[in-house]
C-alpha positions in Angstrom: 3.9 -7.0 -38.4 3.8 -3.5 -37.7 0.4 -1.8 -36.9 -0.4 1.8 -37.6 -1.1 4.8 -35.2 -5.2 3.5 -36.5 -4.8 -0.3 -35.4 -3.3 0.7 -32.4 -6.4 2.3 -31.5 -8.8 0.3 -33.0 -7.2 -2.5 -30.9 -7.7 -0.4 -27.7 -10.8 0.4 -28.3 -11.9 -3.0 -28.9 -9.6 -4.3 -25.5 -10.6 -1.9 -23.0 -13.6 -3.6 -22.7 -12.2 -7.1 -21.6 -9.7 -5.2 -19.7 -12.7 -3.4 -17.5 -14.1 -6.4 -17.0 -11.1 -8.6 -15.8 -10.4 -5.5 -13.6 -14.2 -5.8 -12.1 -14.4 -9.9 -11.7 -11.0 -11.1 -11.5 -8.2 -11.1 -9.5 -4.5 -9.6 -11.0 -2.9 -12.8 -11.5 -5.4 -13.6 -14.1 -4.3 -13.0 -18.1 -6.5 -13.6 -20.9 -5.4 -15.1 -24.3 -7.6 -14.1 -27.3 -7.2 -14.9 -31.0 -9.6 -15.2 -34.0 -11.8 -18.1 -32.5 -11.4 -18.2 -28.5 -10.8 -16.5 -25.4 -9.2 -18.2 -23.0 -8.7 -16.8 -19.0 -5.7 -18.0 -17.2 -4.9 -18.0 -13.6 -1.2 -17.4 -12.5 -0.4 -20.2 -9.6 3.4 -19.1 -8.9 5.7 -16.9 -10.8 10.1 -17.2 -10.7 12.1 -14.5 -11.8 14.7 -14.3 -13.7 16.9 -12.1 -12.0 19.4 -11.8 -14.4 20.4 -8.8 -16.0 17.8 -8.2 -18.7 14.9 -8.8 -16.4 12.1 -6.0 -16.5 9.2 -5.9 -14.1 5.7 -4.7 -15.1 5.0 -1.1 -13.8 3.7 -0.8 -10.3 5.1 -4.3 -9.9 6.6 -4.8 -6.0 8.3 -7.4 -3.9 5.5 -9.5 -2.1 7.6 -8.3 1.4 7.3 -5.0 0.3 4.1 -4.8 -0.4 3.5 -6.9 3.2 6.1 -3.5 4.7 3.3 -1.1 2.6 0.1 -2.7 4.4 1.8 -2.9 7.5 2.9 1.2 7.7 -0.5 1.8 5.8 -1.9 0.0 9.1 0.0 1.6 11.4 -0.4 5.2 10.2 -4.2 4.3 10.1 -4.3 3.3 14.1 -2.4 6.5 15.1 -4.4 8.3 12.9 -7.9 6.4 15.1 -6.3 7.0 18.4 -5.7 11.2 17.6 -8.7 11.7 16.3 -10.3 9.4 19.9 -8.3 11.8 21.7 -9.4 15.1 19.9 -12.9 13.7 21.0 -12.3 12.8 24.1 -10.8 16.5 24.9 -13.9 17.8 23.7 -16.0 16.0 26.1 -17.1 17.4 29.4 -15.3 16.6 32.6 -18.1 14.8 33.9 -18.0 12.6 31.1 -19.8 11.3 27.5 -23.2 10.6 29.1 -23.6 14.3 30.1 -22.8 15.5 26.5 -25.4 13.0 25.5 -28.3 14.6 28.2 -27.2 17.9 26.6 -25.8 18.6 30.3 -29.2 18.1 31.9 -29.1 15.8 34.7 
């Protein structure tokens, strides 16, 4: 079957919905099957890879250690990021310390 530049988007039109939805209440290893009389949600459990030659992975799709190395850096960055911006604070205070800047310097 081949469908038309006008199925194609009658078919997105009437999937975007579902899609939205998975994407709101579901997690990404969830797939839904739908024909003329059911739809049925399915929950992914493991996954092997082929790795031979011919083997494509979806877009976006990384390593689970990878994407462990990603949150890790993301984390790190993050922390230095919290203790420059404690120092640019802490510069800012007076010498006599954060309770003074509270008082407005009134004792």
């Amino acid at each position: 079957m081949i469908l038309t530049k006008e199925q194609l988007t009658e078919l997105e039109t009437a999937a975007q919905p579902l899609m939205d939805w998975m994407k709101e209440n579901l997690h990404p290893h969830t797939t839904a099957i739908v024909d003329g009389y059911h739809c049925e949600l399915l929950e992914g459990l493991a996954q092997v890879l082929n790795n031979g030659p011919t083997q494509t992975r979806p877009p976006g799709w990384r390593e689970p250690s990878s994407e462990r190395q990603r949150l890790t850096d993301e984390n790190t960055a993050l922390k230095a990021r919290c203790e420059e911006l404690e120092r640019l604070v802490m510069a800012q205070l007076p010498p006599d310390g954060p309770q003074q800047a509270l008082a407005g310097g009134k004792e």
